[in-house]
N, C-alpha and C positions, 0 to 999 in steps of 0.2 A: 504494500500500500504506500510506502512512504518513496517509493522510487516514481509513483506516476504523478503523486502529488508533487514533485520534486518537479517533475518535468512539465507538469502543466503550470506549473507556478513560473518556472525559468520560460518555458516557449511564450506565455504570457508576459513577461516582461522583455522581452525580445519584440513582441508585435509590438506594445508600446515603446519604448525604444527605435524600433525602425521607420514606426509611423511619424515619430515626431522631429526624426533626421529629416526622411519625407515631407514633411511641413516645413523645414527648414530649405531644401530647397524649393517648394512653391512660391514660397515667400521672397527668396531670389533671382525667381525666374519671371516672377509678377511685378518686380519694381520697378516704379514711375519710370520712365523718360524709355526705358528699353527693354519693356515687356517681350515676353516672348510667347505668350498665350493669352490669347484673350479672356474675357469674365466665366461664356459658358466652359470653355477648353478647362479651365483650372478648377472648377465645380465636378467637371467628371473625372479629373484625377485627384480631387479629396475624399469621394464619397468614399472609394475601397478604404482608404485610408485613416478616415473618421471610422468606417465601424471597425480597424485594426486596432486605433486607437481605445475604442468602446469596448472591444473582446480582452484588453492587454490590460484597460484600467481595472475593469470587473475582475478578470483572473487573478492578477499580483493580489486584488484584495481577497477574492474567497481562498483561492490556493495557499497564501502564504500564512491569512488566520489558521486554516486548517489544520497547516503542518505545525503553527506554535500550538496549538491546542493537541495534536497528536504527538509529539515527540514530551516526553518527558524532560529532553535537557533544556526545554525553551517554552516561556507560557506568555501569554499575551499579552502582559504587563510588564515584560522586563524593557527597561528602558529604551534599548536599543529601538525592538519592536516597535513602543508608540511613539519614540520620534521617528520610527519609518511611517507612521501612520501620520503622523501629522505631517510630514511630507510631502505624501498620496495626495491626502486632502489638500493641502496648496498646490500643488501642482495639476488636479484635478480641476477644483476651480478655476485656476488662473486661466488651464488650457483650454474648457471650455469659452472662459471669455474672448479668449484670442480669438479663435474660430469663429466667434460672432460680428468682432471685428474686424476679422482680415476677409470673411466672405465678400465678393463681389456678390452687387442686383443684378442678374443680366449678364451686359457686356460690362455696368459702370464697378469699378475699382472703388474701393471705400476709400473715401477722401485722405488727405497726407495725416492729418491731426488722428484720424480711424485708425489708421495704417501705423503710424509712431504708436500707440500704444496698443493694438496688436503686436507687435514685435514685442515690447517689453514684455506685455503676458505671456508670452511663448516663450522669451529668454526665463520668466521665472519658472514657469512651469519646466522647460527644461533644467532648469537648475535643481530645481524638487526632485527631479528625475536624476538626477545625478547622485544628488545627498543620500537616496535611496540605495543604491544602486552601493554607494561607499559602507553602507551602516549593513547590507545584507552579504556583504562581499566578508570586511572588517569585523563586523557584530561586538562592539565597542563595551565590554561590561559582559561580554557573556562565557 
């Protein structure tokens, strides 16, 4: 049991993870002055990509509770753990905002001031994603 949970927990942090390189370059290939895809073009290469990111968020969270809740040497409370949880949750927030922000109407591009601060939310949420990634690698206290 602990070898599938292991692996649906890691392949889930992997779609998150690659989905959100993925949005990094959308985001570079969308900006001002030398777009390289239009509004609908970039909408149909986030959709695969939003629900990678939706399978990856979901997963790291029920997989990796799972496994603290089944392994005896690690429970849900030990510190590491809910600073990876309080993580998730920023990173999850922030990245949904982005996404809200950096979506184009149509063909139109979300204005520059949209655009600036979708970037940051995607830089924190990527950063959430990182600090995660240090604390299950590391596991700091455990």
């Amino acid at each position: 049991m602990y070898d599938w949970l292991l692996f649906f927990h890691v392949l889930s942090a992997f779609l998150l993870v690659g989905a959100l390189a993925f949005f990094w370059a959308l985001v570079l290939v969308t900006r001002p002055g030398s777009s390289m895809l239009g509004g609908s073009a970039s909408l149909s290469l986030a959709r695969p990509a939003t629900i990678a990111i939706s399978i990856g968020v979901a997963g790291t969270l029920i997989f990796g509770l799972w496994l603290a809740i089944y392994l005896d040497a690690y429970h849900p409370w030990d510190g590491w753990i809910i600073a990876s949880l309080v993580l998730w949750a920023i990173g999850s927030g922030t990245g949904a905002r982005s996404g809200r922000e950096l979506t184009p109407v149509g063909d139109t591009f979300p204005t520059p001031e949209a655009r600036r601060r979708g970037i940051v939310l995607h830089s924190i949420a990527s950063l959430a994603a990182v600090g995660v990634l240090v604390l299950m690698i590391w596991k700091p206290g455990a």
